[in-house]
OpenMM code with the backbone's topology and positions (N, CA, C; nanometers):
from openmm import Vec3, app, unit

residues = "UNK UNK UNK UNK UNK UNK UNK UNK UNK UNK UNK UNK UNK UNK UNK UNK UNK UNK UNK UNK UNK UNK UNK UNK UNK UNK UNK UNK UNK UNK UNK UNK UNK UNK UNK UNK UNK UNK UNK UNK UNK UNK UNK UNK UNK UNK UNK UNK UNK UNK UNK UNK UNK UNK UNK UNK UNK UNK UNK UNK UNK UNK UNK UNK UNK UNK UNK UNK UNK UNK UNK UNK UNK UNK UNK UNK UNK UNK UNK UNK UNK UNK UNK UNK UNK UNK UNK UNK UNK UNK UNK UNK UNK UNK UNK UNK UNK UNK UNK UNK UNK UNK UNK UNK UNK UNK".split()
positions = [
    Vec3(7.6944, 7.6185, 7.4401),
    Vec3(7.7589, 7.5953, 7.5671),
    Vec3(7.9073, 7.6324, 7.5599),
    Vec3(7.9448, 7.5820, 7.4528),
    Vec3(8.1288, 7.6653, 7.4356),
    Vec3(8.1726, 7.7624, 7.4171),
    Vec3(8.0100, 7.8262, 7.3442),
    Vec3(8.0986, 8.0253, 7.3203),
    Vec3(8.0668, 8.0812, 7.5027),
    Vec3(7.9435, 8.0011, 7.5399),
    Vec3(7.9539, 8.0676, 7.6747),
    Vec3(8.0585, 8.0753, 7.7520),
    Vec3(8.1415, 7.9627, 7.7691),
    Vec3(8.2612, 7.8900, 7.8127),
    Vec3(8.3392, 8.0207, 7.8008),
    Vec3(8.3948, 8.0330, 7.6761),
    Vec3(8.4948, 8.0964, 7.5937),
    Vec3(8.4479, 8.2552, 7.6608),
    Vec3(8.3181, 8.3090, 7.6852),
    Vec3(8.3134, 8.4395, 7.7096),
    Vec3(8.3428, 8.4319, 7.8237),
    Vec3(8.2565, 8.3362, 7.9131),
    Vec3(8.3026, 8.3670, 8.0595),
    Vec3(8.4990, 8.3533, 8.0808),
    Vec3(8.5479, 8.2804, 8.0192),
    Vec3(8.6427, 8.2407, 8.0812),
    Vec3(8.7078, 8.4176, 8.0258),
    Vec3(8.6781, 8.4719, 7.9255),
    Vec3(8.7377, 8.6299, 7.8576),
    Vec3(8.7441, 8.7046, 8.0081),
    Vec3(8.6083, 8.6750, 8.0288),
    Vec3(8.5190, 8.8056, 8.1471),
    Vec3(8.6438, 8.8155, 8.2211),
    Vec3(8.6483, 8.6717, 8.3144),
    Vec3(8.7053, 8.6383, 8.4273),
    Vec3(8.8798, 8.7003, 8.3732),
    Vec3(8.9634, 8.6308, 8.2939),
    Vec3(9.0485, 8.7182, 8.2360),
    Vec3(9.0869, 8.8711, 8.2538),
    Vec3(8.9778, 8.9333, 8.1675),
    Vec3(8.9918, 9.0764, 8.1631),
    Vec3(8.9691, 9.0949, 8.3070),
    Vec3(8.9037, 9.0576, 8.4063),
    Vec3(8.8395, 9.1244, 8.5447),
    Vec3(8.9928, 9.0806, 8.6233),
    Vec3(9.0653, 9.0280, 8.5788),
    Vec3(9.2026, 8.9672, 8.6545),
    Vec3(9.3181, 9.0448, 8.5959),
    Vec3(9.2779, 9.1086, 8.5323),
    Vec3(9.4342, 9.1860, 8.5103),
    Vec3(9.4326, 9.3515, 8.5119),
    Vec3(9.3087, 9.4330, 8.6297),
    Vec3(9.3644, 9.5418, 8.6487),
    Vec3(9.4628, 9.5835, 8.7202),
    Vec3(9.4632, 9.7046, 8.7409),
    Vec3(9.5783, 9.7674, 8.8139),
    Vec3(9.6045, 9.7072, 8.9911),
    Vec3(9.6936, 9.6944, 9.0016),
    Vec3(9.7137, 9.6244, 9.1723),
    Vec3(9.6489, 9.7977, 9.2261),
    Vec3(9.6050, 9.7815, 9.3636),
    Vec3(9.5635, 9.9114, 9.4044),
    Vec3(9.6874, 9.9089, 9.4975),
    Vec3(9.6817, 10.0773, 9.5311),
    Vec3(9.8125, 10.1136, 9.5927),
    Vec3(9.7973, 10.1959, 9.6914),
    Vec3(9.8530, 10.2147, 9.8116),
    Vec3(9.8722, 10.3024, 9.8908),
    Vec3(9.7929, 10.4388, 9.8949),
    Vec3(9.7248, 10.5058, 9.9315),
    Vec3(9.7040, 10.6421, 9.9303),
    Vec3(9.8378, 10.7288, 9.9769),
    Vec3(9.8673, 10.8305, 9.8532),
    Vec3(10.0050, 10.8613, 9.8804),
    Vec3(9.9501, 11.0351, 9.9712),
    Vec3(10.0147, 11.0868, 10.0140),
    Vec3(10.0146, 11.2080, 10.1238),
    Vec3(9.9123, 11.3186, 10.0245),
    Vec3(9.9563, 11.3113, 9.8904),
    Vec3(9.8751, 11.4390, 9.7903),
    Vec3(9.7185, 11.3807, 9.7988),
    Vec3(9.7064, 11.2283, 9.8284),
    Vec3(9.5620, 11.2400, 9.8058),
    Vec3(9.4729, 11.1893, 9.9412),
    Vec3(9.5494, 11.1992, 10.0697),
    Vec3(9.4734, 11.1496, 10.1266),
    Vec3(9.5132, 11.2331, 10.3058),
    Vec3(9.4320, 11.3220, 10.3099),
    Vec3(9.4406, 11.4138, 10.4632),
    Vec3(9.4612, 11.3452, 10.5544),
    Vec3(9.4892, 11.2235, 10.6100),
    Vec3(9.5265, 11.1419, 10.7052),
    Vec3(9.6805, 11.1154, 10.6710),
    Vec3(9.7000, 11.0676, 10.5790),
    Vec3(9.8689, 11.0554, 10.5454),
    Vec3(9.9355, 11.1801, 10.5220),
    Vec3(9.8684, 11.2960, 10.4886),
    Vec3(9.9366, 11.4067, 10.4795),
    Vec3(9.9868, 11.4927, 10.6190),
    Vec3(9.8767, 11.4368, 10.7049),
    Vec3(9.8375, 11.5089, 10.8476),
    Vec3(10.0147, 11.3881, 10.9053),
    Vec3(10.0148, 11.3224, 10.8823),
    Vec3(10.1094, 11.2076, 10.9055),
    Vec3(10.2480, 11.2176, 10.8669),
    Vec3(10.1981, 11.2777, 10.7442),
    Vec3(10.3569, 11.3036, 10.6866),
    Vec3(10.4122, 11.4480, 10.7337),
    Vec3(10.3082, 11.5758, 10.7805),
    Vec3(10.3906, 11.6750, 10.8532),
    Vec3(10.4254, 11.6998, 10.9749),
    Vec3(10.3495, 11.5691, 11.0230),
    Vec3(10.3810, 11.5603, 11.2043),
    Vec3(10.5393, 11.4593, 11.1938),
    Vec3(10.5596, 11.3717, 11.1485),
    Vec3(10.6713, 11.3469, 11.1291),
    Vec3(10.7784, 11.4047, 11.0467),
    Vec3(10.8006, 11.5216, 10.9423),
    Vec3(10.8903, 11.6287, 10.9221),
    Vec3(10.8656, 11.6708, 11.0561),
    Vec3(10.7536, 11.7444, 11.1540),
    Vec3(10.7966, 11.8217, 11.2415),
    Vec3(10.8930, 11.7803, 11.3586),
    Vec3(10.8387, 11.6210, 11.3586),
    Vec3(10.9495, 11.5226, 11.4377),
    Vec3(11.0640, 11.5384, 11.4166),
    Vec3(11.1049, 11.5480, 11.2829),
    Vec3(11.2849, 11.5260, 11.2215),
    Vec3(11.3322, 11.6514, 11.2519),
    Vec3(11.2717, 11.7496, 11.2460),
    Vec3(11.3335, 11.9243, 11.2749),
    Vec3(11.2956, 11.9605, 11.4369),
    Vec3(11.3045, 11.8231, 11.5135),
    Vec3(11.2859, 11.8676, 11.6623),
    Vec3(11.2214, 11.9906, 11.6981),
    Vec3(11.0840, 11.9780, 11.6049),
    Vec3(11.0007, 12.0748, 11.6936),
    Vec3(10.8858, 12.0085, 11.7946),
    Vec3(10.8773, 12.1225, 11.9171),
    Vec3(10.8192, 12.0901, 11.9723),
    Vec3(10.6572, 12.0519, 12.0073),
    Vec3(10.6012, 11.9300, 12.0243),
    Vec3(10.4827, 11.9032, 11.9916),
    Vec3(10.3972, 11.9305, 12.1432),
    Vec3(10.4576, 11.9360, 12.1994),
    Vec3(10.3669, 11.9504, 12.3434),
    Vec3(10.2641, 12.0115, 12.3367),
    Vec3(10.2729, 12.1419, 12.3331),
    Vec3(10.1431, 12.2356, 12.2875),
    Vec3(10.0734, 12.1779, 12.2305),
    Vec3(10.0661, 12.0905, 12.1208),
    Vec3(9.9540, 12.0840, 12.0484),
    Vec3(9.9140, 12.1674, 11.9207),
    Vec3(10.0169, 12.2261, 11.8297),
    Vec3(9.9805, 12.3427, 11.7431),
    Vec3(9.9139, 12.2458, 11.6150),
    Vec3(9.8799, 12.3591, 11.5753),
    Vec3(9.8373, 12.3398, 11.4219),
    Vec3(9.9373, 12.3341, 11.3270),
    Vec3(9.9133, 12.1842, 11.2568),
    Vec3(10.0692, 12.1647, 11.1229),
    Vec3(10.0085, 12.2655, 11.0296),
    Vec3(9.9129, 12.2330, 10.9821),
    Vec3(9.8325, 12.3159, 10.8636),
    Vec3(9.6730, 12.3595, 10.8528),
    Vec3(9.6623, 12.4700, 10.7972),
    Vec3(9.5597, 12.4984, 10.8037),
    Vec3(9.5196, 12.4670, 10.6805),
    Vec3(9.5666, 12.3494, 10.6077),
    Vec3(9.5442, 12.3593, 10.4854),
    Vec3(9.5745, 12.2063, 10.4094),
    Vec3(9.5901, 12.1056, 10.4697),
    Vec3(9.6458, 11.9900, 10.4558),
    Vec3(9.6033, 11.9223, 10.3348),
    Vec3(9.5124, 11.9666, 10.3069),
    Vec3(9.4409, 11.9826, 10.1348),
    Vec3(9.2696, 12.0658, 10.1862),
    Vec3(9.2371, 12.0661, 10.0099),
    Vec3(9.1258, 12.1414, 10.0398),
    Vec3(9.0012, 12.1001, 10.1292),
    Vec3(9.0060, 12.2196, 10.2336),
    Vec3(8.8743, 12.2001, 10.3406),
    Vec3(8.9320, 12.1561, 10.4456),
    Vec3(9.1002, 12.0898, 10.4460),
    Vec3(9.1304, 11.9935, 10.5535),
    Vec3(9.2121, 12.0750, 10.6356),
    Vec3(9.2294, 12.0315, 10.7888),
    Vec3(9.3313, 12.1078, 10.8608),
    Vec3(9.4194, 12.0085, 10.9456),
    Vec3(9.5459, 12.0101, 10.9880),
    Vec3(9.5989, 11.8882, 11.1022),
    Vec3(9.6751, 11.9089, 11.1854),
    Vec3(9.6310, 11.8802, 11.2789),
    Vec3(9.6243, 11.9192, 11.4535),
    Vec3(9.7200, 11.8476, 11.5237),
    Vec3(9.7733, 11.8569, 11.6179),
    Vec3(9.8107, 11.7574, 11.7280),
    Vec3(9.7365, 11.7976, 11.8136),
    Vec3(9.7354, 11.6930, 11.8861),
    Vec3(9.6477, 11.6344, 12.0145),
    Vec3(9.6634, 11.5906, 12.1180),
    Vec3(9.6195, 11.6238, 12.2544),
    Vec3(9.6722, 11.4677, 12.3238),
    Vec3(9.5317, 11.3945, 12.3521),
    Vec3(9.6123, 11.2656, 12.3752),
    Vec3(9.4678, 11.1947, 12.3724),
    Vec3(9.5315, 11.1250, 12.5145),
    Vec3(9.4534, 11.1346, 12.6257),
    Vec3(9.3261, 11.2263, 12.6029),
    Vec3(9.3554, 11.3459, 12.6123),
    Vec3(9.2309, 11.4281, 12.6035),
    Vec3(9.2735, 11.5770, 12.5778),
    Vec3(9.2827, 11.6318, 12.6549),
    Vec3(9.4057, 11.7128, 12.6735),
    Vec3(9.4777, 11.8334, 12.8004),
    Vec3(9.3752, 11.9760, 12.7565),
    Vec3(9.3714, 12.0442, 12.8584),
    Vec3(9.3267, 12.1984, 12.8632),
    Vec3(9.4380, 12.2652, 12.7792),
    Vec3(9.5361, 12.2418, 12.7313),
    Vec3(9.6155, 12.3214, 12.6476),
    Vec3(9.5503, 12.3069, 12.5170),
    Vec3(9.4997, 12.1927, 12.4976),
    Vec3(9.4295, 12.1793, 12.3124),
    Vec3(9.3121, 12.2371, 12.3321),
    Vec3(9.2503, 12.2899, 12.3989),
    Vec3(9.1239, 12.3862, 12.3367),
    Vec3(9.2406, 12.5742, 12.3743),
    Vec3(9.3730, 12.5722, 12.4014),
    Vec3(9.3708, 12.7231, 12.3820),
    Vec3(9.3774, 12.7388, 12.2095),
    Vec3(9.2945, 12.8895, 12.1794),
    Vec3(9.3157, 12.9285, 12.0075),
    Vec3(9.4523, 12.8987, 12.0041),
    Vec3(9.5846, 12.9331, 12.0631),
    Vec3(9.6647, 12.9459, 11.9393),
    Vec3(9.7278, 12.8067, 11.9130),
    Vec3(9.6545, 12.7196, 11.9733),
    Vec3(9.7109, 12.5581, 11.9777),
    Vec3(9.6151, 12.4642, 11.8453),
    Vec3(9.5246, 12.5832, 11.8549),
    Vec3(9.4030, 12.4986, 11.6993),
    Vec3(9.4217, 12.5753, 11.6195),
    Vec3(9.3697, 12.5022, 11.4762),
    Vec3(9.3826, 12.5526, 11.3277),
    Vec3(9.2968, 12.6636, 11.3520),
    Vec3(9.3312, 12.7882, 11.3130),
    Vec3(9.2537, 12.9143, 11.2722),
    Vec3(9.1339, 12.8776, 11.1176),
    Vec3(9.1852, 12.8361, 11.0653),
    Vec3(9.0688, 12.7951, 10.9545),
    Vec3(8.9643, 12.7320, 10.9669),
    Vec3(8.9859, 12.6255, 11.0900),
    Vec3(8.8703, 12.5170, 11.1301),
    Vec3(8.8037, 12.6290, 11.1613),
    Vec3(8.8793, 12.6763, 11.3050),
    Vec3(8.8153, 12.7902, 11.4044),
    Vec3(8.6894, 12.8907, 11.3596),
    Vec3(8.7374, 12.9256, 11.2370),
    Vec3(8.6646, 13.0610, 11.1763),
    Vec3(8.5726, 13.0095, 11.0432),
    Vec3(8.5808, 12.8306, 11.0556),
    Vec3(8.4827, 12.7681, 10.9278),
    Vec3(8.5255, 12.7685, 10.7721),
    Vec3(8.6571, 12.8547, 10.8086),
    Vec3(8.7501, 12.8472, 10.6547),
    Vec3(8.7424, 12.6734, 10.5842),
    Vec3(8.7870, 12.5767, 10.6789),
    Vec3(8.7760, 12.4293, 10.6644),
    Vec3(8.6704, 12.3655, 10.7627),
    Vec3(8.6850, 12.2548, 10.7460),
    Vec3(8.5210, 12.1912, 10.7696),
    Vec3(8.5453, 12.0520, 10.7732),
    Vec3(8.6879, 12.0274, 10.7549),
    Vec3(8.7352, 11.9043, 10.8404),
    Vec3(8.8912, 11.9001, 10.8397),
    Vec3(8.8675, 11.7839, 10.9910),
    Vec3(9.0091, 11.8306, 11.0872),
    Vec3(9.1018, 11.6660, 11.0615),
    Vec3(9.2071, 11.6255, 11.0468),
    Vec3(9.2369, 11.5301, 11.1078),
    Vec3(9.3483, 11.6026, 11.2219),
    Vec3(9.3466, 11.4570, 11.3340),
    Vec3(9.4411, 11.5246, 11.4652),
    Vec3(9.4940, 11.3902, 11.5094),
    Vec3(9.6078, 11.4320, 11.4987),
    Vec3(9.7132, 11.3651, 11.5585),
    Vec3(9.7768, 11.3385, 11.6961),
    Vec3(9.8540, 11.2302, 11.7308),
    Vec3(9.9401, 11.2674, 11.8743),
    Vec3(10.0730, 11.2898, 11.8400),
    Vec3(10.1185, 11.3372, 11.9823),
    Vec3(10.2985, 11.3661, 11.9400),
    Vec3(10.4126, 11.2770, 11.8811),
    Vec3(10.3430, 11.1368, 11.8675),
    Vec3(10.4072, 11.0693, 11.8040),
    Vec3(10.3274, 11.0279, 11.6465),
    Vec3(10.2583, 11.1085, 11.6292),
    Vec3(10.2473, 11.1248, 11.5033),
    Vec3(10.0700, 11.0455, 11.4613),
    Vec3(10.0549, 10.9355, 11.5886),
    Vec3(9.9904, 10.8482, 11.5533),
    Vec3(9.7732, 10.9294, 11.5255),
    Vec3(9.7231, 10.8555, 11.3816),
    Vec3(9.5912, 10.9098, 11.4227),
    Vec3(9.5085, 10.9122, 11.5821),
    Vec3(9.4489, 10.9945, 11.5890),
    Vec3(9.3741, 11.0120, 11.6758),
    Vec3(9.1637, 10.9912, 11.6495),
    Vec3(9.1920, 11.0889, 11.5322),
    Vec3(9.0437, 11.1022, 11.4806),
    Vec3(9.0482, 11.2149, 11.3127),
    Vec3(8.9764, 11.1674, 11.2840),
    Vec3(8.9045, 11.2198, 11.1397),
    Vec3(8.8285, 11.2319, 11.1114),
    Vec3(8.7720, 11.3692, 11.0912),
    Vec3(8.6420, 11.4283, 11.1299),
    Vec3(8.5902, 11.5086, 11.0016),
] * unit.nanometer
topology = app.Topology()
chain = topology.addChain("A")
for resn in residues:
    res = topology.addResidue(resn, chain)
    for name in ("N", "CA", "C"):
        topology.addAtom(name, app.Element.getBySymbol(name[0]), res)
């Protein structure tokens, strides 16, 4: 009954002292990255109205959009969407609004 004691109490121990988990930082996660270039595009006062494409490339397969939500007839013209989605180069989108905020992740 005491070595059991003694192991469980190890288990519980070791299972209590991994790593704290952390943030998904912009390199690993297409929603914060899509996030982090709509706000640079914010700081260099460019204009988001249109709706362009930040990247066609936001990591691999990924692309990130602005949007409006809801959606204006200006976000389906081509030169307002990712050319990579467009042509199947990537195969998922995240899209944003002009204030940066998610919309959808697809």
């Amino acid at each position: 009954m005491r070595a059991a004691l003694v192991v469980l109490t190890a288990l519980l121990v070791v299972g209590c002292t991994g790593q704290p988990r952390t943030e998904p930082t912009p390199a690993a996660d297409p929603v914060a990255a899509c996030i982090a270039l709509c706000q640079e595009a914010l700081a260099e006062d460019r204009d988001l109205s249109p709706g362009p494409c930040l990247s066609d490339s936001v990591m691999p397969d990924w692309v990130c959009d602005v949007t409006h939500s809801p959606r204006d007839p200006i976000d389906n013209i081509a030169e307002n969407q990712c050319a990579a989605f467009r042509s199947g180069a990537a195969h998922h989108f995240v899209e944003v609004d002009q204030s940066c905020a998610l919309i959808q992740k697809w």
